[in-house]
C-alpha positions, 0 to 999 in steps of 0.5 A: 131618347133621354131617360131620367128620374123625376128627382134628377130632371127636375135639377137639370130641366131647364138644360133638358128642355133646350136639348128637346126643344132643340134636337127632337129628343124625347125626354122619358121621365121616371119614377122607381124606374117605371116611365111616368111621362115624356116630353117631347118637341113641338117638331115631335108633337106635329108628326104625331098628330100627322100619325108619324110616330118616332120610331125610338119612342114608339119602340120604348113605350111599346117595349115597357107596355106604356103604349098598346101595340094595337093603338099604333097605326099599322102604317107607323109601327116600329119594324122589329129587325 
């Protein structure tokens, strides 16, 4: 997973994207440090809406308090090790 502020991305998006696009990352883009929005591959999105949710992602916006633990899937929630 790729963090970076909103400023930052915007000088370099096109590399960002191809690196999504590419390898399945998810881009997390920041504003003052707090996540604003992702960008994710077209790979990513079809997982999704097949209710397979990354687990890196998943784990982050859970951590951050972006996604509510109770809207995920019992099924697809991150195991805590």
């Amino acid at each position: 997973m790729i963090v970076i502020g909103i400023a930052d991305a915007i000088r370099k998006f096109s590399d960002l994207l191809n690196q999504v696009a590419y390898s399945g990352e998810t881009l997390v883009l920041t504003s003052h440090d707090r996540p604003k929005a992702i960008v994710i591959s077209l790979v990513v999105l079809q997982a999704i809406s097949r209710g397979e949710y990354p687990d890196d992602a998943t784990k982050y916006l859970i951590a951050t308090g972006k996604l509510s633990d109770d809207l995920v899937p019992s099924k697809n929630k991150p195991s805590n090790p």
